[in-house]
N, C-alpha and C positions, 0 to 999 in steps of 0.2 A: 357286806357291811351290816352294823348290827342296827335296828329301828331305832329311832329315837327313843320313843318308849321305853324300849326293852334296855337300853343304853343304860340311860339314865337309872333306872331302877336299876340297875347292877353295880352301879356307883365304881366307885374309882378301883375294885379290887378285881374286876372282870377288865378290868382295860390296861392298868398299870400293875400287873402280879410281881414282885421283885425278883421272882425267880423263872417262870414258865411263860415268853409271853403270849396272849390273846392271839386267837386265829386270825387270819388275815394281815397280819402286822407286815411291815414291809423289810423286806430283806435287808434293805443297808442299815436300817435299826438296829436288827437283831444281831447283825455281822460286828458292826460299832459297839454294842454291848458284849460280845463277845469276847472283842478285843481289848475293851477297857477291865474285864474281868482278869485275863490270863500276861496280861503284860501292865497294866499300871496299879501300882498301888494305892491305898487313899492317902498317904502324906501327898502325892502328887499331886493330887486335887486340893489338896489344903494349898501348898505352896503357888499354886494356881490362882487360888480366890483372893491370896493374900496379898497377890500381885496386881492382879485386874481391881482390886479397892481404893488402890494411889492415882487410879484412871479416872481423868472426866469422864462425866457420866456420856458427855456426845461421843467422845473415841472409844469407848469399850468393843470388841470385836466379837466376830461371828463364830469365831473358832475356840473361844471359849468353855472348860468344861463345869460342871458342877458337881457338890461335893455326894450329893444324894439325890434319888428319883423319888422320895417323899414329900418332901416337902421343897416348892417355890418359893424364892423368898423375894421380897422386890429388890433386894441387892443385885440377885441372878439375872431377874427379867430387863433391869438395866444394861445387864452387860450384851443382852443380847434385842436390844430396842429396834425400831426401823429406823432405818437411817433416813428416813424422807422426817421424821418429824421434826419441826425447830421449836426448841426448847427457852431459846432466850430469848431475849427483847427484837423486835424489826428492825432494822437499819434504818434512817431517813433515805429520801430519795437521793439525798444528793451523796452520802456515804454508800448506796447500791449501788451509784452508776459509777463512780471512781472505783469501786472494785471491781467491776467488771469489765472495763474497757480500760485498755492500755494507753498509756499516753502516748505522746508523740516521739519521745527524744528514743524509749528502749524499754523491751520488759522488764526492764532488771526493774525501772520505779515502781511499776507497777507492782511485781511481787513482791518486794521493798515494803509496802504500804498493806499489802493482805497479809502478807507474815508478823508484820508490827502490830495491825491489827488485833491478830488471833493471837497471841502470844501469850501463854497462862505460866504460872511463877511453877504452876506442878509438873511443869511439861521434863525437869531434871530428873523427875521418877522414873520418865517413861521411856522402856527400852528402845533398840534400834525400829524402828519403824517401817527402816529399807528390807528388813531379813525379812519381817511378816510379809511385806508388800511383794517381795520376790515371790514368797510361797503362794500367795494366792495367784500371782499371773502363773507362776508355774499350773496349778489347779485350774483356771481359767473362772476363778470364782468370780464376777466384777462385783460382787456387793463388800462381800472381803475386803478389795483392791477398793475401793470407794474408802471405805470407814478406815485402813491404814495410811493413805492419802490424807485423811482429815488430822490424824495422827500426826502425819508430819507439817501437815499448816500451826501446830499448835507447839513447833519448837523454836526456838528461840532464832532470832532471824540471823545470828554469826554459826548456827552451826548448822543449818541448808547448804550453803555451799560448800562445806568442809565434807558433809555425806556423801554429795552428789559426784565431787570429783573421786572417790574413790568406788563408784560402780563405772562398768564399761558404759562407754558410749551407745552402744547398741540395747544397752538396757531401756533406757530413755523411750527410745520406738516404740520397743515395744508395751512401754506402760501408755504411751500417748495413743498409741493402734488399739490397745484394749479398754481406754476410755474413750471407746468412739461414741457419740451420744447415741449412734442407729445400734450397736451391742448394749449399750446401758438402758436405749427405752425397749430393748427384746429381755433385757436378763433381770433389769431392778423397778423399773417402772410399773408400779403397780397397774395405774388405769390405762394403759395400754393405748389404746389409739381412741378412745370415748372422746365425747364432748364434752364438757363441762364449763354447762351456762351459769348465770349467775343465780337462776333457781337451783341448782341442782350443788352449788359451792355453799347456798345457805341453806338449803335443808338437810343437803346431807354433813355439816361440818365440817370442810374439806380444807379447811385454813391453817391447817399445819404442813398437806403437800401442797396446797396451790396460794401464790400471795395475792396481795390486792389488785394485781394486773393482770388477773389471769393467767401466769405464766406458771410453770412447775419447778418447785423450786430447787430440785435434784440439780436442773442445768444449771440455775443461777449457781449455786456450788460449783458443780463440775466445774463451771467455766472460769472461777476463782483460782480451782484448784490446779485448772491446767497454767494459768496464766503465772501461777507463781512456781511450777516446774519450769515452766520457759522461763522465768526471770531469774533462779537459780542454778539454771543449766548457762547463762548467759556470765551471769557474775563470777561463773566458776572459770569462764574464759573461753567456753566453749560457744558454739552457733547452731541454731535450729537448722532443721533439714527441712526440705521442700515440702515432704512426707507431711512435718509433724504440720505444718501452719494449713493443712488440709483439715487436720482435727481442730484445728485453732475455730478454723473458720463454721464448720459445724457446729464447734459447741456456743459460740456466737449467735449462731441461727437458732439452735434450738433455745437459746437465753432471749428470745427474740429480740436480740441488739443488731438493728444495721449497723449503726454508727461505731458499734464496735469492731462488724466483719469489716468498714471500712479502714479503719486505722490500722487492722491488720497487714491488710492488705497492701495499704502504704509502709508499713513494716519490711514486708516482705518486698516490697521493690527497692527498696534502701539496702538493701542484703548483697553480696558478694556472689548467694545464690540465684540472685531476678533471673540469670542468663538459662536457668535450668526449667523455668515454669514452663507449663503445660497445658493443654486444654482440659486434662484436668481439676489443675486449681481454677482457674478460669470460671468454670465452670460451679465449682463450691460458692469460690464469690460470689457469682450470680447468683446461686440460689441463698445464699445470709444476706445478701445485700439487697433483694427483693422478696425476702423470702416464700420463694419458692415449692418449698418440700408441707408437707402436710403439719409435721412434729415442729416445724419454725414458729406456726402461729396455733401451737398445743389444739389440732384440729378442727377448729373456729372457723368454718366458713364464715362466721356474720365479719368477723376481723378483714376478710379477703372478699370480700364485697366492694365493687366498686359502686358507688353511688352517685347520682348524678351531679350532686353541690361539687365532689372532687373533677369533675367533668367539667367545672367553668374555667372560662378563660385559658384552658391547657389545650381541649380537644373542641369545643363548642364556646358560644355565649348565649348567655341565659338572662331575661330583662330583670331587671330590679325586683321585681314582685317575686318572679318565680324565685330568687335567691334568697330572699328575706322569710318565703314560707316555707323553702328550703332547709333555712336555719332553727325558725321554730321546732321543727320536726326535727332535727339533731339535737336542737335545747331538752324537748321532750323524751324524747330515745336513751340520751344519756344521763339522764336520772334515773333510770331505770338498768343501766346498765353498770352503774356503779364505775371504777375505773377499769374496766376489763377494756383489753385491747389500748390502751393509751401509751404513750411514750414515760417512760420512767423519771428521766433527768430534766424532762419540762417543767417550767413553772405554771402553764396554764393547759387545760385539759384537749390535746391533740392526739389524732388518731393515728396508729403508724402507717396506715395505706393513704393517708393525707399527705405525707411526706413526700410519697411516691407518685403524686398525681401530677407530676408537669414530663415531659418527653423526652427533656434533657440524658437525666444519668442515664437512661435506657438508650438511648442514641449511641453515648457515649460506650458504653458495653459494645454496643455493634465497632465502635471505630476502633476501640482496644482489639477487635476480635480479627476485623481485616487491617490493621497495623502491623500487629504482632507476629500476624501467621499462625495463629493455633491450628489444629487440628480437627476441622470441622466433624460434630460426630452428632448422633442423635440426644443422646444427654444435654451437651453445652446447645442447641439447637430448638430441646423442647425449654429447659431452662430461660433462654432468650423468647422464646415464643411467651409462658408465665409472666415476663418482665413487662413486655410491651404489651399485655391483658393488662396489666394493673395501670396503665394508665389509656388504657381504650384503644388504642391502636390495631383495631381487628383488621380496617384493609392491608395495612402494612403487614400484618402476619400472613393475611392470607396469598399476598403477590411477593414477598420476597422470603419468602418460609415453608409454605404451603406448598407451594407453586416449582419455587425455584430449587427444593433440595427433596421436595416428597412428590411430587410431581402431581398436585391435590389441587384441583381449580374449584374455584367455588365462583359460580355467574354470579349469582344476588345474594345480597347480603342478610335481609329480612326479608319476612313472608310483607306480600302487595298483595292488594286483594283488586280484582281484576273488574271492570263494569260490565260484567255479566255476573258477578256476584262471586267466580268460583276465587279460589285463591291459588296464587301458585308457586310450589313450592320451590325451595333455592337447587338452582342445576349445578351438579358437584359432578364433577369428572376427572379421570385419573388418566398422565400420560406418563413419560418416562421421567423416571426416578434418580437421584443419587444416592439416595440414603431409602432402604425397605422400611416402611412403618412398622412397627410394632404397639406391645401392650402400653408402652410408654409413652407412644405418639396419643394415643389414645389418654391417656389421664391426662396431658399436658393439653388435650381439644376440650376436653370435659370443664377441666381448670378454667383453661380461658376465658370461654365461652357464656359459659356456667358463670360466672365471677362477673359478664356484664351484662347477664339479661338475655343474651340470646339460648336458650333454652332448647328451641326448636332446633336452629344448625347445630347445635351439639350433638343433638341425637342422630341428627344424619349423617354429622360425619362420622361417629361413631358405625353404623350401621352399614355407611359405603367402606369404610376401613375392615371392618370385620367380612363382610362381603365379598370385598376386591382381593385382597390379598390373605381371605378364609384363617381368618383370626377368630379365635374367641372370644367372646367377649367374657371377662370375668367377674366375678356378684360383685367387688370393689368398685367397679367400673358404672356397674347400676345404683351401687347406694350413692355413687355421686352426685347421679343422675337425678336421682329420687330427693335428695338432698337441697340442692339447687334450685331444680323447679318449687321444693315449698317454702324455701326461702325466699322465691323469688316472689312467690303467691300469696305470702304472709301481708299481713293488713299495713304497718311499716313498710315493707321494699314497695311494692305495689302502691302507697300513697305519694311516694317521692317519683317514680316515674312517672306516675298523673301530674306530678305539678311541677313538673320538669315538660310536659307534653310530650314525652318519649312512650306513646303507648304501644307500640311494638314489642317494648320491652315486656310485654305485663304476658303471662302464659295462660291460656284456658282456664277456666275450676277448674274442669275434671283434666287436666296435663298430666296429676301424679298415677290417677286412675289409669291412664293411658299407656303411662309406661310400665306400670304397673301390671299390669295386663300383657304386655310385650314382653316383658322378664321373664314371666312364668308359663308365656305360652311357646307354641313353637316358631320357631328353629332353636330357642334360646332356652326355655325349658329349666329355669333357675328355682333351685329348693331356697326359698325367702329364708333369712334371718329372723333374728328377736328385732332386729337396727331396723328392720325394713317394713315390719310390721309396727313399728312403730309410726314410721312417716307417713304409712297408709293408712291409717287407723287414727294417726293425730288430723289428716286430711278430711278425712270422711265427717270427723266427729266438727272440724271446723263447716264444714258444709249442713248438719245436722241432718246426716243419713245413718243417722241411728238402728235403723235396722239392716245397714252392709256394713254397720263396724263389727255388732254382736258376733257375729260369727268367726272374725279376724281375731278380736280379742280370746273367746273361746280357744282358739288355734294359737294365740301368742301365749297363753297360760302355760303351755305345755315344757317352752323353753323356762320357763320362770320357776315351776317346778323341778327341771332337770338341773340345771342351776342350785337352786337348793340341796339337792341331793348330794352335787359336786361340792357345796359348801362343807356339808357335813363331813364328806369324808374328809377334806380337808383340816377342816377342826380336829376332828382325831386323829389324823397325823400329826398336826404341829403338837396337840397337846402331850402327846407321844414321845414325841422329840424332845420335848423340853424335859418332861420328868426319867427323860434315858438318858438327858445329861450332853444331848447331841446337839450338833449345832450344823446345818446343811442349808444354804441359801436356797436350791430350791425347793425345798419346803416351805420354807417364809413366804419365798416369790409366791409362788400357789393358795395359800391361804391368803396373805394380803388381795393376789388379784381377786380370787372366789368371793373374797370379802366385799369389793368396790362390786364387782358385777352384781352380787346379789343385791346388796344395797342400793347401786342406781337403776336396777330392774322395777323393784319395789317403787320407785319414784316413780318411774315412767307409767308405770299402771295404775301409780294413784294418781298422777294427772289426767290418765283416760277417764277415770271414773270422775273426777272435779268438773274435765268438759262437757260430762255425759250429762249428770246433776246442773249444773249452770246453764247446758242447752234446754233445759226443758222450759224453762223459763220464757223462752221464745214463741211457744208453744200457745192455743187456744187456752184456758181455762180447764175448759169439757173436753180436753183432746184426751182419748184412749191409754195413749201413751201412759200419761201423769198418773192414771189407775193402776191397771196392770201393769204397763212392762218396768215402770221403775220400783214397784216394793221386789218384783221377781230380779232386778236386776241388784238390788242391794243387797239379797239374802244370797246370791252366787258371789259376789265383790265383797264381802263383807269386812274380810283384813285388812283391804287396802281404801275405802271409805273411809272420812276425815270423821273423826265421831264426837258431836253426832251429825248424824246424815241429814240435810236440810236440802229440801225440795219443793215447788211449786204445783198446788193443786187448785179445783176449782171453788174452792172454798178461802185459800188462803195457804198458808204454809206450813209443810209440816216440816217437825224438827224431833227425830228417833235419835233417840241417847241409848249407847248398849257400854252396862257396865264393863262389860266382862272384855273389853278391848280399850288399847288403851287410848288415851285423851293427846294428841298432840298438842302444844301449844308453844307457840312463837315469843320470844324473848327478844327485847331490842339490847342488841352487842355493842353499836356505836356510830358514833358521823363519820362520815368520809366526805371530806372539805375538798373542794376543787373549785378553778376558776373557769369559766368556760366562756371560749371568746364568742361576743356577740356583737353586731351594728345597728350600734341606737344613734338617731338621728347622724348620721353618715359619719359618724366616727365610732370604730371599732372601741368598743369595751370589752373588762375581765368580767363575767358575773358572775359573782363569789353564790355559791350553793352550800349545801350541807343534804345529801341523800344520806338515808337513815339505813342502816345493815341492821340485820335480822340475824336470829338462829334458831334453829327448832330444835326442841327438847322431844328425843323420842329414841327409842330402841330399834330405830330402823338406819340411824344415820352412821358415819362413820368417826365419830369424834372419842376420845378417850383414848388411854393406852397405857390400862391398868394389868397387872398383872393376873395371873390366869390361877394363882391362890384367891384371889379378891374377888374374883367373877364366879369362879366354876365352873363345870362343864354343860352344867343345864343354860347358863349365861349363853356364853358361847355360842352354842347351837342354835337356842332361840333369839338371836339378837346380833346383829352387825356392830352397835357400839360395843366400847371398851371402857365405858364412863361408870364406876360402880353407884349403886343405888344409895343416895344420901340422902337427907331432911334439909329440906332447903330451910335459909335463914330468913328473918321475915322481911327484910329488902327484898329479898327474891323472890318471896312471896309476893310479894306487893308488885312487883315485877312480871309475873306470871299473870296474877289478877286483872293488869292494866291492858295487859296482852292477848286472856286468853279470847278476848270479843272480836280480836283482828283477826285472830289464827281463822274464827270462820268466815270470814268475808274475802280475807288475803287470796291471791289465786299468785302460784308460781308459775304462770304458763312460760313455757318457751318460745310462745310465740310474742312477749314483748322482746325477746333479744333478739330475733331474727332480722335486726334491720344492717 
């Protein structure tokens, strides 16, 4: 690939030649151009563009060609947009949650109401929708199959059913099989399995794929769109298969809606099919109706945290005092946390793992499960184990879970510390089995475990499992690990089991050190990640062991650079692709992801450098450090330092402005109103809030999605936004001004959401 430099200076006539292309260029380009030369004419592409211009801008597709490789026009770039971004107004909440969960009587109202919904007066322009949507499941394209689906939400709600009963029945499957949300988050999901706290959704701009609930809004779609395939497969006279209300139930979970796997589910027992389920649906329910799977609650451990306030009254009682200070600390935490993780269709601000805190529906799952007669298997098994973690019930997993189908005895539950001082650890022992453990008995211990504080037996069983039955353990397995204990050790988790008196729960400092150390040593011998060097490095730097992060970070640079690199290529492929008139989903996929990784790399390492600078402050006056090792530490970090760089010496403060980089500054976007239940004088109140949303203005975020005539290629390359460079007006001026004294005082850390 060709240097940035060298790129650039050769401008558009070394990379896009019309006739010879550039070395290195990728085969299915050049084969595509090939073909467009020797078999299509350009009236074809005229008659093409003149078609795709009667199209909403949202359903324009992927397969699209254009008229010339010179010039981009933003008509083009429309046709070939991400389909994650939303372009129109938000829904209210109570308009979300009615399109996402089915009623009670039948799907047909349901899709009744999101086809009425969408229904645009130009949708009479737009051709069959079912041909295109054939061709891409034939291709196995899902982003295709996604944006022709959105296609047919937008026709007129008497002519769905009239389409629908003229494809085979079996077509149906296999369009619900290939919107499975575990193939849509492998093929279209840009940010992949990341996290995305509520720093990291306002600095980096992420409010066109993630809504105000944290949730991504690709499923909320999907799950629209599957819901109104089922209510016009239903109206056509036809009936869902067992099959399909498996995806049902997925796309539910990954929309993080219980309440909606639940009604499905009551769906599916009203059906003519109930007599055919299996311990596989079984099993899906379980995991949407507690959710279960990692992608249910868009990777959020802090969401799957149990906490001890959900611990009253259900598994424990807790005195007046400790509930009341209890509640403060949730008052405070969720201001901060804006409405991420909360229930969508509520009126007052409740969390969804609060739902799930009483022992009831989990019970009930069990009595569905020996009722029924399912098919007991290690899925539906580690599944039910997940259920009854979310509401504490660790002895119950461990004597009728553990015990009775993995053959895994666990003596003691927490570590006791003995009166000779030493402590003793929990005796875990292995007899005869029904079911062999595997890599999934393993994430399902991690999960659990992990989720309520015990930190310690997670890792041993981990450890007796990989042991006993010489399993590997895999890096997933450890970033859980790694994950949980610093969640657990963060200043939030750790203040609520002090004042809950649960200190058992609380893990060592040095726990992540430890395991840390265990990963990468032997028998286990694991090559760390950028994920894992993160947690270790965010640990350290919270400890102020400033001198064992340096060399971490040194070491995590290297992924950030390689990163980069992959970026680039990237960029010049996509930009390749568009001016050759091609259109190939994983191309997009690729650039988009290279796009999000590179960009919340950039974050992570400029919050290294925020705790590093803030730590110092902690510091002597006359300490060493404050001299030497922080100007040497700013002149190595320098791109990703907030400019300008302010720091604490023995004199007072210094504050280094470097022109030649640029000035981030924070912009206030808007309130976010909610009520949040509290008990004042022994009667439960709403207290109405208003927590203030931020944005950051800067070339490193992900916001914009400007056309690549408007940007350039030096854009591009240097810069993860897609926002083109404008003269702000003087509101925004003034706007900037007001702001830009927060931007340095502001601190994103992730450790306020970790609770």
């Amino acid at each position: 690939m060709f240097p940035i430099n060298s790129t650039v200076a050769l401008g558009h006539r070394a990379l896009f030649h019309p006739r010879v292309p550039p070395r290195g260029t990728c085969s299915r380009i050049i084969s595509l151009r090939l073909q467009r030369r020797s078999r299509a004419p350009s009236c074809i592409y005229r008659d093409s563009l003149s078609q795709c211009q009667n199209l909403p801008s949202s359903t324009r597709g992927v397969a699209t060609t254009t008229p010339s490789a010179e010039v981009i026009s933003d008509h083009e770039f429309l046709l070939f947009r991400d389909l994650l971004t939303q372009v129109g107004p938000k829904p209210r909440i109570e308009e979300s949650r009615r399109d996402v969960t089915p009623s009670d009587a039948s799907f047909k109202t349901a899709g009744t109401r999101i086809a009425a919904s969408s229904t645009d007066d130009r949708a009479e322009h737009i051709p069959n929708p079912f041909r295109r949507a054939l061709e891409a499941l034939q291709q196995r394209d899902t982003r295709r199959l996604l944006i022709y689906l959105q296609q047919i939400a937008r026709l007129r709600e008497a002519e769905i059913p009239e389409l629908v009963a003229m494809l085979p029945r079996t077509t149906f499957t296999e369009f619900f099989r290939s919107l499975d949300p575990l193939y849509v988050a492998r093929d279209v999901d840009p940010i992949g399995h990341a996290l995305i706290t509520v720093g990291v959704y306002q600095v980096l701009s992420m409010e066109s794929t993630i809504d105000d609930w944290g949730v991504r809004q690709i499923y909320s779609q999907l799950l629209r769109t599957m819901l109104l395939l089922g209510g016009a497969l239903k109206a056509s006279g036809r009936a869902l298969q067992v099959e399909e209300y498996i995806y049902l139930l997925r796309c539910a979970g990954a929309a993080s809606d219980p309440a909606g796997a639940k009604l499905i589910w009551d769906e599916l027992r009203h059906t003519p099919d109930s007599d055919w389920r299996h311990g596989e649906v079984f099993t899906e329910f379980i995991a949407a109706r507690f959710l279960t799977r990692p992608l249910y609650t868009s990777h959020d451990k802090i969401r799957r945290m149990v906490i001890p306030r959900n611990l009253h009254r259900s598994r424990l009682r807790l005195s007046q005092n400790r509930v009341y200070r209890l509640d403060r600390l949730r008052f405070n935490t969720r201001l901060r946390r804006l409405r991420f993780g909360l229930i969508k269709d509520q009126a007052f601000a409740e969390d969804l793992m609060r739902t799930m805190r009483k022992k009831g529906p989990a019970s009930r799952m069990l009595g569905i499960l020996l009722e029924d007669g399912y098919r007991v298997s290690e899925p539906l098994l580690c599944a039910l184990m997940v259920a009854f973690g979310r509401v504490g019930s660790l002895r119950f997993i461990g004597s009728r879970l553990l015990d009775d189908y993995f053959g895994i005895r666990i003596r003691r539950l927490t570590y006791k510390e003995a009166p000779d001082g030493d402590i003793k650890r929990n005796e875990i022992d292995s007899g005869p089995f029904r079911i062999r453990p595997t890599i999934r008995l393993m994430q399902a211990v991690v999960e659990t475990y992990g989720s309520n504080g015990e930190i310690a037996l997670a890792f041993q069983l981990v450890d007796h499992i990989s042991k006993t039955y010489h399993i590997t353990i895999p890096p997933s397995i450890w970033q859980d690990l790694l994950e949980w204990t610093y969640i657990m050790g963060s200043s939030a988790a750790s203040r609520a089991w002090k004042q809950a008196g649960m200190f058992s729960k609380l893990p060592h400092n040095s726990s992540v050190e430890l395991i840390w150390n265990a990963m990468t040593s032997e028998p286990y011998h694991i090559q760390p990640t950028f994920d894992q060097y993160n947690i270790i490095i965010r640990s350290l730097l919270g400890r102020h062991q400033f001198s064992a992060s340096l060399p971490l970070m040194s070491d995590a640079m290297h992924f950030y650079h390689a990163q980069c690199r992959e970026y680039e290529e990237a960029v010049l492929e996509y930009v390749q692709m568009i001016r050759d008139g091609a259109r190939i989903s994983e191309i997009v996929s690729g650039y988009e992801r290279a796009r999000f990784k590179r960009g919340r790399m950039h974050y992570d390492i400029q919050s290294w450098c925020r705790k590093f600078l803030s730590g110092v402050r902690s510091f002597e006056p006359a300490n060493p450090v404050a001299i030497v090792a922080v100007p040497d530490f700013i002149r190595d970090f320098r791109p990703f330092i907030m400019n300008p760089a302010r720091y604490r010496t023995a004199t007072g403060y210094v504050s280094l402005f470097d022109p030649g980089q640029e000035r981030s500054v924070r912009v206030f976007t808007g309130d976010v109103p909610m009520a949040i239940p509290m008990k004042h004088r022994r009667k439960w109140i709403h207290q109405k809030v208003k927590p203030k949303r931020f944005g950051v203005l800067s070339r490193n975020s992900l916001s914009g999605n400007s056309t690549v005539a408007k940007l350039g290629l030096l854009k591009l390359l240097t810069s993860t936004s897609r926002r083109p460079n404008r003269v702000l007006y003087k509101s925004e001026k003034d706007t900037v001004a007001e702001n830009s004294d927060l931007m340095e005082e502001s601190s994103y850390d992730d450790d306020d959401d970790y609770f």
